[in-house]
PDB file of N, CA, C and O in Angstrom:
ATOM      1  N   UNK A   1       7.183 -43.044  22.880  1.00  0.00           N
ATOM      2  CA  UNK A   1       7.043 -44.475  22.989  1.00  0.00           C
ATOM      3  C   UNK A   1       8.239 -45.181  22.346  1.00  0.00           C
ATOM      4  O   UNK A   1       9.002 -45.810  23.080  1.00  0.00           O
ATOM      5  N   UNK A   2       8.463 -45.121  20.997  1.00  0.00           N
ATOM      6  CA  UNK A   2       9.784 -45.435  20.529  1.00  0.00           C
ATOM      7  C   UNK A   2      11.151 -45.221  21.335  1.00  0.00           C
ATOM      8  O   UNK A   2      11.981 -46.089  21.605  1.00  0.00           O
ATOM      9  N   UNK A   3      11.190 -43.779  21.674  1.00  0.00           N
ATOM     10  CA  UNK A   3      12.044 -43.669  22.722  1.00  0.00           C
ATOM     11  C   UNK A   3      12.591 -44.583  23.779  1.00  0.00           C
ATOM     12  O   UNK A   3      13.664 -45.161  23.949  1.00  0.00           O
ATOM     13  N   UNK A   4      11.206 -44.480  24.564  1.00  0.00           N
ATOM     14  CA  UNK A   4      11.116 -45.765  25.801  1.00  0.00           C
ATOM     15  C   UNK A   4      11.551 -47.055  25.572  1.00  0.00           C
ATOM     16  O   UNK A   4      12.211 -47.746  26.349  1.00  0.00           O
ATOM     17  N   UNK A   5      11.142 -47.359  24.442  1.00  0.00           N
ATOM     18  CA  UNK A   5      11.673 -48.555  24.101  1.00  0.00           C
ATOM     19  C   UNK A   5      12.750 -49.262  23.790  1.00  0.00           C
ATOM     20  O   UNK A   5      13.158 -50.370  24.138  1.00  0.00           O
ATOM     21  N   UNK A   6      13.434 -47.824  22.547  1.00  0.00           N
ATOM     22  CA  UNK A   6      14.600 -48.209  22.704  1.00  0.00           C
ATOM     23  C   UNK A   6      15.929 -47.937  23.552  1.00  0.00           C
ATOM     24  O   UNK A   6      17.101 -48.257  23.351  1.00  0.00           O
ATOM     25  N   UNK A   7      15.088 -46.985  24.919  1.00  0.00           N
ATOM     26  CA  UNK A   7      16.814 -47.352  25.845  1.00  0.00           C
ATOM     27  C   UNK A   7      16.166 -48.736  26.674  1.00  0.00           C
ATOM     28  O   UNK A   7      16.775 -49.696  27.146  1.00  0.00           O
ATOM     29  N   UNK A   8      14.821 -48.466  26.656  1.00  0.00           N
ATOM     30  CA  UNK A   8      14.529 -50.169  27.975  1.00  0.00           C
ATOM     31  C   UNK A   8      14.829 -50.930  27.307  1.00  0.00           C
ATOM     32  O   UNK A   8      15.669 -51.531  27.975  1.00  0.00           O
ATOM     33  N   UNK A   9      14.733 -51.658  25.908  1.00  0.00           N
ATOM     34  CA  UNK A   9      14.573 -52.261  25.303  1.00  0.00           C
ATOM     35  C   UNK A   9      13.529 -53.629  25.292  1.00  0.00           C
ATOM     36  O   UNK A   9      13.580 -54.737  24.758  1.00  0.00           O
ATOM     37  N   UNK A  10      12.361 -52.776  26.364  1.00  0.00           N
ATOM     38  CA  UNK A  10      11.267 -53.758  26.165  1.00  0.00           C
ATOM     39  C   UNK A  10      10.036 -52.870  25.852  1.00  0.00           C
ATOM     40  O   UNK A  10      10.072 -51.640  25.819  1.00  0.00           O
ATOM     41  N   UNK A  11       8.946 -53.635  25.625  1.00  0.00           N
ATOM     42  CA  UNK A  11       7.513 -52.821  25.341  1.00  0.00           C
ATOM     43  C   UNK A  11       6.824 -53.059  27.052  1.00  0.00           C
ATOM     44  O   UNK A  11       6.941 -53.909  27.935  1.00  0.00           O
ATOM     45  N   UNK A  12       5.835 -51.349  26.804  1.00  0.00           N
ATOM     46  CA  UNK A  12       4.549 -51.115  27.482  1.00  0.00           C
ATOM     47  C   UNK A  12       3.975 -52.529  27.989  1.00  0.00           C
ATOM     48  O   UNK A  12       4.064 -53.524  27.269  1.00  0.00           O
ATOM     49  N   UNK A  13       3.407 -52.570  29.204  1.00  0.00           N
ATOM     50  CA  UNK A  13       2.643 -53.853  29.237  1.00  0.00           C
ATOM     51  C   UNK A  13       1.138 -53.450  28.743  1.00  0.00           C
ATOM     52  O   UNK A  13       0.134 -54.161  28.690  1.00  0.00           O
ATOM     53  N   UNK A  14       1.276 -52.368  28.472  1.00  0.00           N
ATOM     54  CA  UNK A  14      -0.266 -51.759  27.666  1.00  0.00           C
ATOM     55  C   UNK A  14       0.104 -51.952  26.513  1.00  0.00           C
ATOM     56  O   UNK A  14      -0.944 -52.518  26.203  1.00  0.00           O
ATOM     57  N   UNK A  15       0.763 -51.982  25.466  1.00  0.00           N
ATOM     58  CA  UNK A  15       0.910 -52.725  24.367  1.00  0.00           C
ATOM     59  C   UNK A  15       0.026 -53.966  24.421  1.00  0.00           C
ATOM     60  O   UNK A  15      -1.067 -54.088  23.868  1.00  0.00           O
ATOM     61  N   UNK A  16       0.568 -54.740  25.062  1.00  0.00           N
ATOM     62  CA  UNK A  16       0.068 -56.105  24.732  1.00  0.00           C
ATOM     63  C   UNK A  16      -1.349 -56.390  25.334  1.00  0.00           C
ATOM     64  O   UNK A  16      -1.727 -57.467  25.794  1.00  0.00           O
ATOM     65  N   UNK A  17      -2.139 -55.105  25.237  1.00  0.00           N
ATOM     66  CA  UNK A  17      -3.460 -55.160  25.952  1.00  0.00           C
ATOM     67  C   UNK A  17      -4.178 -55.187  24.411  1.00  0.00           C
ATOM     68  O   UNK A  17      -4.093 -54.321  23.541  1.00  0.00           O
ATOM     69  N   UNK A  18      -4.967 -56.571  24.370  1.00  0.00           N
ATOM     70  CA  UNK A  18      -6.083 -56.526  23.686  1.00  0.00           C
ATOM     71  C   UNK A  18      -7.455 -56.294  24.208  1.00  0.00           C
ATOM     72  O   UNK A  18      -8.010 -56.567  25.272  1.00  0.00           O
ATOM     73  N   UNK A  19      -7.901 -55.571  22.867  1.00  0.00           N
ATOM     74  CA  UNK A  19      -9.358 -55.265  23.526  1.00  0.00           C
ATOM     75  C   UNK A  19     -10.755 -56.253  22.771  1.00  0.00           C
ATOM     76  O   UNK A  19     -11.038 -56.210  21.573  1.00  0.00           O
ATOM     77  N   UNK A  20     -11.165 -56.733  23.365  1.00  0.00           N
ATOM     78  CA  UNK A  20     -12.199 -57.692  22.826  1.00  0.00           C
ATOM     79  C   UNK A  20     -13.746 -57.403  22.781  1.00  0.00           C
ATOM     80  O   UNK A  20     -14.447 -57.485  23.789  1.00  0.00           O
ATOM     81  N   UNK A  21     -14.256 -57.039  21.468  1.00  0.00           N
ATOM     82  CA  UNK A  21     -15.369 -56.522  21.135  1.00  0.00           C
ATOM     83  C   UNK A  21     -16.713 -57.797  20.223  1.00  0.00           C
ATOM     84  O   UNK A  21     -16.530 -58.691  19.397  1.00  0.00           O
ATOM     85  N   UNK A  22     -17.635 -57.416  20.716  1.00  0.00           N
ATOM     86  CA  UNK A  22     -18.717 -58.448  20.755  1.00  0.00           C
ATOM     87  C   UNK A  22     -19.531 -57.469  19.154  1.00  0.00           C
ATOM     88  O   UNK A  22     -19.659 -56.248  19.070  1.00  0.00           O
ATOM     89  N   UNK A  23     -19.831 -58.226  18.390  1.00  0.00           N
ATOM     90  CA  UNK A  23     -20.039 -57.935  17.211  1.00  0.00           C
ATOM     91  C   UNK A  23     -21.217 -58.925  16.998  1.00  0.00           C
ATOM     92  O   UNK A  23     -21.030 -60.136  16.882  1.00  0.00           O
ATOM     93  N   UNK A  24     -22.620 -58.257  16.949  1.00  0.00           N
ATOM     94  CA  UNK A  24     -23.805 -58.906  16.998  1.00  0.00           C
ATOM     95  C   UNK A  24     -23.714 -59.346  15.545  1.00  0.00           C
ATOM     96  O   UNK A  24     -23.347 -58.636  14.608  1.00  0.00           O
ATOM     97  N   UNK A  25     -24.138 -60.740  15.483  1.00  0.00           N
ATOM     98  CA  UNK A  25     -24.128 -61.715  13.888  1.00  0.00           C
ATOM     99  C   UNK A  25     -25.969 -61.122  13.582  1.00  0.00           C
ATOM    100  O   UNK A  25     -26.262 -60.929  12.402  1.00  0.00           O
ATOM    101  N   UNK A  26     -26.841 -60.926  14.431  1.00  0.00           N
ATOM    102  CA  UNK A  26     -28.676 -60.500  13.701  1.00  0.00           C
ATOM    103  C   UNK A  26     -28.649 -59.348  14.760  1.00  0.00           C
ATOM    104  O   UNK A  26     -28.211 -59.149  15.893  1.00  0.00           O
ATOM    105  N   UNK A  27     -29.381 -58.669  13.746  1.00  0.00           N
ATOM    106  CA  UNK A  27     -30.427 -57.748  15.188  1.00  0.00           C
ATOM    107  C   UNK A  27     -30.953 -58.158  16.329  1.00  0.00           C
ATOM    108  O   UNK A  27     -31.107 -59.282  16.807  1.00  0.00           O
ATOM    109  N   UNK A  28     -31.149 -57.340  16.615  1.00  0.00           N
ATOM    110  CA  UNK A  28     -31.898 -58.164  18.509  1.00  0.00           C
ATOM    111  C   UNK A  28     -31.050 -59.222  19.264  1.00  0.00           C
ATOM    112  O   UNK A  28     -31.474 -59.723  20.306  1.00  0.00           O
ATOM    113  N   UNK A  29     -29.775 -59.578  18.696  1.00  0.00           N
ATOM    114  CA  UNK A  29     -29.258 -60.349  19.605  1.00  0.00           C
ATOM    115  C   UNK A  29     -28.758 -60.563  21.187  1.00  0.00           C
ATOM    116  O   UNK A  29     -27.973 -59.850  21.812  1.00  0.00           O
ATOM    117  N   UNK A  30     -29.260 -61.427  21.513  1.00  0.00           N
ATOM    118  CA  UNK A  30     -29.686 -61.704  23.163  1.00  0.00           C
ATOM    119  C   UNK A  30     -28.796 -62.922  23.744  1.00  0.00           C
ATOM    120  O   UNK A  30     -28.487 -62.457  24.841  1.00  0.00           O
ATOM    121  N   UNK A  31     -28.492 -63.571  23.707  1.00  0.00           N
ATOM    122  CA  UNK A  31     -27.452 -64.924  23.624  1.00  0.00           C
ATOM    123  C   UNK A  31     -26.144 -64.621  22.954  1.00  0.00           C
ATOM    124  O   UNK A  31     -25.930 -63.925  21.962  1.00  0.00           O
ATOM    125  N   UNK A  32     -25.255 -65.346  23.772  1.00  0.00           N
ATOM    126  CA  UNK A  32     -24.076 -64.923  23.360  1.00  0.00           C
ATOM    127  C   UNK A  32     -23.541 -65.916  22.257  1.00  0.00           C
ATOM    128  O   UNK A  32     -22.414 -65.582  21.891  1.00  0.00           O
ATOM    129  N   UNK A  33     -23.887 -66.720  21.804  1.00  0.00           N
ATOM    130  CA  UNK A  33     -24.085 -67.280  20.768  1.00  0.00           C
ATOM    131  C   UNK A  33     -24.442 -66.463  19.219  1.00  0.00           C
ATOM    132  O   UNK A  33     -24.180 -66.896  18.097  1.00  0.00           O
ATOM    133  N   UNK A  34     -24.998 -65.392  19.511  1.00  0.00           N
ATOM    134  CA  UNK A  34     -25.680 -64.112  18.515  1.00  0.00           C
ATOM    135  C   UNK A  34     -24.322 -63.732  18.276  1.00  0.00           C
ATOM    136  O   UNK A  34     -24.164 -63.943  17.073  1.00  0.00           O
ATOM    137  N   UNK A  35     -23.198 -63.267  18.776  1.00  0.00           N
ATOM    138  CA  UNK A  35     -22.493 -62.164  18.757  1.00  0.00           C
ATOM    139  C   UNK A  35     -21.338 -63.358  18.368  1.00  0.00           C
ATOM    140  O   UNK A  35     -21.239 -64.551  18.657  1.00  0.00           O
ATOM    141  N   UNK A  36     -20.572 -62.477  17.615  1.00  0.00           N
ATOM    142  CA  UNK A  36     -19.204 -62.720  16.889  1.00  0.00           C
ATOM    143  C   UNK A  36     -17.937 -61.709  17.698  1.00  0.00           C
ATOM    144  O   UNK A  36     -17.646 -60.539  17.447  1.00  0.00           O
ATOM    145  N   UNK A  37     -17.295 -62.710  18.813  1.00  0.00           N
ATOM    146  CA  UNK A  37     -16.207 -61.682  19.210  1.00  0.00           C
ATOM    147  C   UNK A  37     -14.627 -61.918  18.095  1.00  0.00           C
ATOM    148  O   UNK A  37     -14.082 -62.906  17.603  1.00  0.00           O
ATOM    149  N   UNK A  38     -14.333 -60.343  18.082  1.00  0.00           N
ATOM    150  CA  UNK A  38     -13.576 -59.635  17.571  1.00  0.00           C
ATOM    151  C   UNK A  38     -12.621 -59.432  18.342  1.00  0.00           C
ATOM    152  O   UNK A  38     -12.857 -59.004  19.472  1.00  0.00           O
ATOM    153  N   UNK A  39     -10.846 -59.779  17.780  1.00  0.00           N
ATOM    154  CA  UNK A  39     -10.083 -58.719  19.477  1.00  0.00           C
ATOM    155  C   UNK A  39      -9.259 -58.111  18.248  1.00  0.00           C
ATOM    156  O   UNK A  39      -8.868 -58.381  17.112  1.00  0.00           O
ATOM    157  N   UNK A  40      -9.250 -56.587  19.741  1.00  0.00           N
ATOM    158  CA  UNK A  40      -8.494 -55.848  18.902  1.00  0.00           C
ATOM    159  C   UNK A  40      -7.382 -55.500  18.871  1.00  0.00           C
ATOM    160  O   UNK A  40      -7.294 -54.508  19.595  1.00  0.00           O
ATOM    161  N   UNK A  41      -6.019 -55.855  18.243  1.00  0.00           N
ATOM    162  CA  UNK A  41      -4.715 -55.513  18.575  1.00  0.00           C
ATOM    163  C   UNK A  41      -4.818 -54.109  18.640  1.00  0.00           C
ATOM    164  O   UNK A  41      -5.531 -53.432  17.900  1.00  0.00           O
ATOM    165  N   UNK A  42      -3.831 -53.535  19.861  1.00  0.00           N
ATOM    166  CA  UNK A  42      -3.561 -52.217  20.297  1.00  0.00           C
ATOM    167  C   UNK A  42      -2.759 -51.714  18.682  1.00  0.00           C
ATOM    168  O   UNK A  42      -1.944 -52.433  18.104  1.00  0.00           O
ATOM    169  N   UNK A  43      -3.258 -50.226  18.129  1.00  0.00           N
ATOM    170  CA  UNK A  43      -2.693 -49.886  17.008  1.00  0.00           C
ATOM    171  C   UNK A  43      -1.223 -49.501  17.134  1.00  0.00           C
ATOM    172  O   UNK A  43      -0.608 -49.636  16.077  1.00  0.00           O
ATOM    173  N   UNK A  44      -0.391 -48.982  18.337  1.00  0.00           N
ATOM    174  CA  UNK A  44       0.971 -48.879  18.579  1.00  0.00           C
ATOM    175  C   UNK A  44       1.475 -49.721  18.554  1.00  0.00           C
ATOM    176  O   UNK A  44       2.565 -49.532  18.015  1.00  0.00           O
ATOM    177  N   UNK A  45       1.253 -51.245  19.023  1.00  0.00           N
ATOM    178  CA  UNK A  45       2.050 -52.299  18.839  1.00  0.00           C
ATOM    179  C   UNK A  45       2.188 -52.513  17.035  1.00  0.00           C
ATOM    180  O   UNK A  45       3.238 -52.584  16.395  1.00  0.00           O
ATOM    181  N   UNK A  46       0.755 -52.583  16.500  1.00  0.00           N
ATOM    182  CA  UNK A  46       0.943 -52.789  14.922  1.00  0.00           C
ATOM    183  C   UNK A  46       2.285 -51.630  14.361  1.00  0.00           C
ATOM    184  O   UNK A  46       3.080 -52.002  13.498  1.00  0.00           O
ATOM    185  N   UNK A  47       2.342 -50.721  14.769  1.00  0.00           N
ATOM    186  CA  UNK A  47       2.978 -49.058  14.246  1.00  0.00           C
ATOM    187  C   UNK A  47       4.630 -49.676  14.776  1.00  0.00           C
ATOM    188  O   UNK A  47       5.380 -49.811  13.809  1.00  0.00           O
ATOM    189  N   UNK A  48       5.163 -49.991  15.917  1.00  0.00           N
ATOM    190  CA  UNK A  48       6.162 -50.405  16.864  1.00  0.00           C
ATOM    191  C   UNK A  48       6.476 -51.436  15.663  1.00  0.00           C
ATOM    192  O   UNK A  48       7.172 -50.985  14.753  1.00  0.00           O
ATOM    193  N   UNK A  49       6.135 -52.478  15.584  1.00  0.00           N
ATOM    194  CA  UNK A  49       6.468 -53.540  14.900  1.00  0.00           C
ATOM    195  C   UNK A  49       6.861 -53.402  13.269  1.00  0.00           C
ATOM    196  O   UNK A  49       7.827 -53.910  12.699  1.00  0.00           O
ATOM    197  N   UNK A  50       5.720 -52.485  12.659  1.00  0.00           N
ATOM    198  CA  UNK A  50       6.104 -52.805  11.116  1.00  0.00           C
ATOM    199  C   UNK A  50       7.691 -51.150  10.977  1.00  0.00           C
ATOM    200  O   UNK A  50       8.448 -50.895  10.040  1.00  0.00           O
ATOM    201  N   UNK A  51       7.599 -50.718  11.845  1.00  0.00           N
ATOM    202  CA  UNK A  51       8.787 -49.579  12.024  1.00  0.00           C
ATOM    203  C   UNK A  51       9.869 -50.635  11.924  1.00  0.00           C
ATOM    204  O   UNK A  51      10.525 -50.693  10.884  1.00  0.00           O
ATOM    205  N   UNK A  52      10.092 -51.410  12.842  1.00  0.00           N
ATOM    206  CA  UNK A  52      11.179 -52.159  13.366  1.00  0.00           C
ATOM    207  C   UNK A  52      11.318 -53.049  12.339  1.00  0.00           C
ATOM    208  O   UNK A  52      12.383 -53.078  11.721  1.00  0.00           O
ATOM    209  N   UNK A  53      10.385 -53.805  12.044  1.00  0.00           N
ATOM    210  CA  UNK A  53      10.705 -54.429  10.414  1.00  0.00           C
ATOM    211  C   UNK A  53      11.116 -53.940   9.512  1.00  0.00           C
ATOM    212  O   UNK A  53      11.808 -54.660   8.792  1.00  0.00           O
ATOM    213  N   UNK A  54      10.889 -52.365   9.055  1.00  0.00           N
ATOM    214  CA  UNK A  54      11.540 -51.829   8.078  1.00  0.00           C
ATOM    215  C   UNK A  54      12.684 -51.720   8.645  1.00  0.00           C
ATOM    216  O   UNK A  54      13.533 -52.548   8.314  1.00  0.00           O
ATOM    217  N   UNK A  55      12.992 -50.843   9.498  1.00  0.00           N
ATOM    218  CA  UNK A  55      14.650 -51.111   9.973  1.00  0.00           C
ATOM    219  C   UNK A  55      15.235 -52.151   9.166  1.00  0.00           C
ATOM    220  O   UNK A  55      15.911 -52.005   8.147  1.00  0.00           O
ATOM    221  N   UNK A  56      14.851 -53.348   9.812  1.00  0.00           N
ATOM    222  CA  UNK A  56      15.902 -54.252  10.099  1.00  0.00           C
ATOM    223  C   UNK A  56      16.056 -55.011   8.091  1.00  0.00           C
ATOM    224  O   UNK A  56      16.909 -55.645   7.468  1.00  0.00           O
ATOM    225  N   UNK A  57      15.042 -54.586   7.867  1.00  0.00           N
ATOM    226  CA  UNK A  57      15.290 -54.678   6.205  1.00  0.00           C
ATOM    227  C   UNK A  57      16.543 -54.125   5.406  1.00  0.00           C
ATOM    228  O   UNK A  57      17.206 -54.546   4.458  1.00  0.00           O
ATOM    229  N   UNK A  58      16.570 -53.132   6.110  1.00  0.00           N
ATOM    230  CA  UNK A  58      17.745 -52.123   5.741  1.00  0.00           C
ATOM    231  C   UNK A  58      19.092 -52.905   6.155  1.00  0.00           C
ATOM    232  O   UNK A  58      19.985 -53.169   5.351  1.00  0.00           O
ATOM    233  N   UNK A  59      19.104 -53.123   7.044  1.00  0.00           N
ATOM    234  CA  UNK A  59      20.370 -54.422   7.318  1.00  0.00           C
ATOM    235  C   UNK A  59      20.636 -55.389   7.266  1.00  0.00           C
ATOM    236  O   UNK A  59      21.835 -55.660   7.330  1.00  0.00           O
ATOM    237  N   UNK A  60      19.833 -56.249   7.148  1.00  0.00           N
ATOM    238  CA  UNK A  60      19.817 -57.305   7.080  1.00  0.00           C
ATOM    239  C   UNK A  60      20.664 -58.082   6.461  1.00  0.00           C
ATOM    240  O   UNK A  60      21.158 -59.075   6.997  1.00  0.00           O
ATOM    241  N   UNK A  61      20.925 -57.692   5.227  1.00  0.00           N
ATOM    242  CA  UNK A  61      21.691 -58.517   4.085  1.00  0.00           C
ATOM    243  C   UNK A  61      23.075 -58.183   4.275  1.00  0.00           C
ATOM    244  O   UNK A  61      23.933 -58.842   3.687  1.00  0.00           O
ATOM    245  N   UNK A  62      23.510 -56.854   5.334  1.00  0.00           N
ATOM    246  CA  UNK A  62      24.671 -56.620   5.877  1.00  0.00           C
ATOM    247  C   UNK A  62      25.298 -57.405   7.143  1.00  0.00           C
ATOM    248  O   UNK A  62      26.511 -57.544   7.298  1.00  0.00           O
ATOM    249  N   UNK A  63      24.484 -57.816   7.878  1.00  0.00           N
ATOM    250  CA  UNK A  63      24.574 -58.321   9.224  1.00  0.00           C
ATOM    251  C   UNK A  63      24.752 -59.966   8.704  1.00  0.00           C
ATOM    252  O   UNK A  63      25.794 -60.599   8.875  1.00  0.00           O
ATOM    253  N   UNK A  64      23.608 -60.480   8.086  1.00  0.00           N
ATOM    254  CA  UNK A  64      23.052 -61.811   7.980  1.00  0.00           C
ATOM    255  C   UNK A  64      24.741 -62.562   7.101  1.00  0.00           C
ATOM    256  O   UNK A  64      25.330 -61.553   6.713  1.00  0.00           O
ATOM    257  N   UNK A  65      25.395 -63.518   6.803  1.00  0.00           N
ATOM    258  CA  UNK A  65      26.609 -64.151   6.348  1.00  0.00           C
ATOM    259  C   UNK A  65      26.099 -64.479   4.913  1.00  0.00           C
ATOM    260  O   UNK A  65      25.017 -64.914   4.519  1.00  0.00           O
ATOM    261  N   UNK A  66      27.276 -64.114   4.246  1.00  0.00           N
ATOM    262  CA  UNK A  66      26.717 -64.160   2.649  1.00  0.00           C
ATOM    263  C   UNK A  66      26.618 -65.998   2.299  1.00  0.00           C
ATOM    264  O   UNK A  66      26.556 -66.346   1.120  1.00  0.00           O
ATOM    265  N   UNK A  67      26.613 -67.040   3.398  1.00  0.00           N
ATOM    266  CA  UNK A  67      26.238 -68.239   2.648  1.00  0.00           C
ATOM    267  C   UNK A  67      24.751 -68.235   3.644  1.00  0.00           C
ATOM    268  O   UNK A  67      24.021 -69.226   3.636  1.00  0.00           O
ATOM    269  N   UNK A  68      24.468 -67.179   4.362  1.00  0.00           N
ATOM    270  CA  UNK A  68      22.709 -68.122   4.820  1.00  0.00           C
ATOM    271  C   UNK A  68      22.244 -67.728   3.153  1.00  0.00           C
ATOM    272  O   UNK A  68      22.864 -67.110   2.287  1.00  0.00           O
ATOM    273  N   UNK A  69      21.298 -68.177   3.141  1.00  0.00           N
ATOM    274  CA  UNK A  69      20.226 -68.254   1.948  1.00  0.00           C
ATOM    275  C   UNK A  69      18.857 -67.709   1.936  1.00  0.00           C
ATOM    276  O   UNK A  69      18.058 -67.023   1.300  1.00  0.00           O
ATOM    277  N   UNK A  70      19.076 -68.528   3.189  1.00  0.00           N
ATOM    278  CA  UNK A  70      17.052 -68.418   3.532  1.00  0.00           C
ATOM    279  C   UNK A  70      16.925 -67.011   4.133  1.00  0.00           C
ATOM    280  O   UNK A  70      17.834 -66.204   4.331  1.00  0.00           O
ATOM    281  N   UNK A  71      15.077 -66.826   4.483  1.00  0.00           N
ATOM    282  CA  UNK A  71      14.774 -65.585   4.883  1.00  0.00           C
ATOM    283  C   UNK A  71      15.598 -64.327   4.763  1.00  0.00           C
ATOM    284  O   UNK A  71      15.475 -63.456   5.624  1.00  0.00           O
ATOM    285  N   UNK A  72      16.663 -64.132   3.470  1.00  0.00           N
ATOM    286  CA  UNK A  72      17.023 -63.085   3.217  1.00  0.00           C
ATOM    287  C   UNK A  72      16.418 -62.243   1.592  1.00  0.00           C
ATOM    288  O   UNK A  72      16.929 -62.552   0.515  1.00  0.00           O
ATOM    289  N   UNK A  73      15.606 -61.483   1.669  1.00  0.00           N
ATOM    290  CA  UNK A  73      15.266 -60.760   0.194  1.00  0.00           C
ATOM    291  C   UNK A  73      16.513 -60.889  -1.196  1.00  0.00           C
ATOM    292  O   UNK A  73      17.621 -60.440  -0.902  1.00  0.00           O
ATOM    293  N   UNK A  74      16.413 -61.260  -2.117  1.00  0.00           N
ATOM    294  CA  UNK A  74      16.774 -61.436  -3.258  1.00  0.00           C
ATOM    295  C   UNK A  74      17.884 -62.604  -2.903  1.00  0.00           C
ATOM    296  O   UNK A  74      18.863 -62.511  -3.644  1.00  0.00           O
ATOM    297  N   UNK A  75      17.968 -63.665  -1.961  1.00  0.00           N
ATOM    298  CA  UNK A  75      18.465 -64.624  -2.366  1.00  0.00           C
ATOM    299  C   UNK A  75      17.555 -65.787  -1.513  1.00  0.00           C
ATOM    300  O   UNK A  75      16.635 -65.690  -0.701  1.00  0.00           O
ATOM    301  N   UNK A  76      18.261 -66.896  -2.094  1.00  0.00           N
ATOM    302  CA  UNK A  76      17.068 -68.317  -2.168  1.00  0.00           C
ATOM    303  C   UNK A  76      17.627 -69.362  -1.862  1.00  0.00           C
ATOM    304  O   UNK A  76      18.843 -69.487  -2.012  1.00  0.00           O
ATOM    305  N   UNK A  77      16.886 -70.294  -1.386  1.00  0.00           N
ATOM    306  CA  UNK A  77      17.377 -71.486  -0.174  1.00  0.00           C
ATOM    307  C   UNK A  77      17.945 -72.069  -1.410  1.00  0.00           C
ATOM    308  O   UNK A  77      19.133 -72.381  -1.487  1.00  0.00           O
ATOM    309  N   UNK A  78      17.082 -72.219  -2.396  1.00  0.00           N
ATOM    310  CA  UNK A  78      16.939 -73.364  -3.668  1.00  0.00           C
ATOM    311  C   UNK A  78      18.629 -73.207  -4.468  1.00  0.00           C
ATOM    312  O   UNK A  78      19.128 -74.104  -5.147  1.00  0.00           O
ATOM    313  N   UNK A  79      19.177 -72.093  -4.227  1.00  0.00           N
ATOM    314  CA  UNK A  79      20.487 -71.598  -5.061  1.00  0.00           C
ATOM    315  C   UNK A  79      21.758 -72.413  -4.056  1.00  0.00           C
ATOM    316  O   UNK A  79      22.760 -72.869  -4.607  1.00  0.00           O
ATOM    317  N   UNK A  80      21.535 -72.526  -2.384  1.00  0.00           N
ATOM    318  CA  UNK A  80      22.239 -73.344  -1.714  1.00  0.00           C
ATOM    319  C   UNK A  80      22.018 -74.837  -1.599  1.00  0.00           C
ATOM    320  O   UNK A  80      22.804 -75.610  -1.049  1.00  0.00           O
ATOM    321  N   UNK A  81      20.852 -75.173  -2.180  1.00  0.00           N
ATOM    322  CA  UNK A  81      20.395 -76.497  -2.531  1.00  0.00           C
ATOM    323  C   UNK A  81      21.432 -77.351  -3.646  1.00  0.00           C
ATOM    324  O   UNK A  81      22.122 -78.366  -3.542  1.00  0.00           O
ATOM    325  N   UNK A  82      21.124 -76.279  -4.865  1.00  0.00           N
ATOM    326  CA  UNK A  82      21.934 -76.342  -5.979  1.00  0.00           C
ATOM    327  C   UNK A  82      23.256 -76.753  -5.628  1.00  0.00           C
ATOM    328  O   UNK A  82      23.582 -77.936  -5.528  1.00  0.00           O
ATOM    329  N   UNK A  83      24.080 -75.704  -5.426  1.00  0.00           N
ATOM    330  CA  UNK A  83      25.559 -75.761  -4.996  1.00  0.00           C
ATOM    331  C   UNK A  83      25.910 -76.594  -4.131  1.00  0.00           C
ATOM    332  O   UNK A  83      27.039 -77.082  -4.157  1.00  0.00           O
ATOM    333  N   UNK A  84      24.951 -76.931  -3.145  1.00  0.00           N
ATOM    334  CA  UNK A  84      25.580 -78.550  -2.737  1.00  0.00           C
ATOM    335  C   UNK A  84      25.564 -79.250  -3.791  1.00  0.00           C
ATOM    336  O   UNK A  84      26.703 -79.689  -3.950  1.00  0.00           O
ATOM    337  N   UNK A  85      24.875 -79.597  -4.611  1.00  0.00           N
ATOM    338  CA  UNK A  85      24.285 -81.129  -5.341  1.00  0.00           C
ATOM    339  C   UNK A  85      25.339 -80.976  -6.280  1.00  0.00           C
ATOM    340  O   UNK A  85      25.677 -82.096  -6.662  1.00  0.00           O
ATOM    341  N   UNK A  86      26.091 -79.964  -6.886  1.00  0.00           N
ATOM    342  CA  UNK A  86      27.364 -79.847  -7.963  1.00  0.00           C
ATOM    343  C   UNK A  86      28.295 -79.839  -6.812  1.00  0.00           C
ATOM    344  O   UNK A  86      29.447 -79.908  -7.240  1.00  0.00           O
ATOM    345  N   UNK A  87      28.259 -79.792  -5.758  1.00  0.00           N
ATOM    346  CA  UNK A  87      29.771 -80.209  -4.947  1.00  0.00           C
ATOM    347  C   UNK A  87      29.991 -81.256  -4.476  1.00  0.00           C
ATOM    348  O   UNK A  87      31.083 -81.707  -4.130  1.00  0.00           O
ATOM    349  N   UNK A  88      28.719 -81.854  -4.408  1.00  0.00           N
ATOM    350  CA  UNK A  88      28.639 -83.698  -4.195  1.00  0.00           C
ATOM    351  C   UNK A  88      28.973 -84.163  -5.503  1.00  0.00           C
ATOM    352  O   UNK A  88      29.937 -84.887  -5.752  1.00  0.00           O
ATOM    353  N   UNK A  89      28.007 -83.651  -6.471  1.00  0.00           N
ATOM    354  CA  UNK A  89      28.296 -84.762  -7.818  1.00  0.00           C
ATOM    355  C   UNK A  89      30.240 -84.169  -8.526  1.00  0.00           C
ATOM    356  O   UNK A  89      30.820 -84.967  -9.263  1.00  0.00           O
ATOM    357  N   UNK A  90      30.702 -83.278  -8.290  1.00  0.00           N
ATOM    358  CA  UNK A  90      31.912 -83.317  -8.934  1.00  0.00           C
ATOM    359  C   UNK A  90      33.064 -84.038  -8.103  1.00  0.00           C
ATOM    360  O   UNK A  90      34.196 -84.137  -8.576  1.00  0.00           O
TER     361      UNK A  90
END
């Protein structure tokens, strides 16, 4: 599956198949009002995804330009906030 994916570079259209399960709220429930539906993400898409997130963790801070700030691990919007406000006020 990984494979497939990464020379197509798209996903399964069975990936994105949820399955939707009816979860009775009392016993004896008869009305669909009784039941609590549940959907269930396919577990390969969850597995596909948090893989690819770790990846891209690993690079990120290599790829990404050392003035973004944001959404990068160990640095902070608030530190490019800063450094404007001392390049305005000097």
């Amino acid at each position: 599956m990984f494979k497939e994916f990464h020379e197509h570079s798209s996903f399964l259209k069975s990936l994105n198949n949820i399955f939707l399960v009816l979860i009775p709220k009392k016993s004896r429930a008869r009305d669909l009002g009784d039941f609590r539906p549940i959907s269930l993400l396919g577990g390969l898409y969850k597995l596909l995804a948090k893989v690819l997130a770790n990846r891209l963790k690993k690079v990120v801070g290599k790829v990404v330009s050392t003035s973004q700030n944001a959404f990068v691990r160990g640095r902070q919007i608030l530190d490019a906030s800063l450094i404007a406000n001392e390049v305005i006020d000097s």
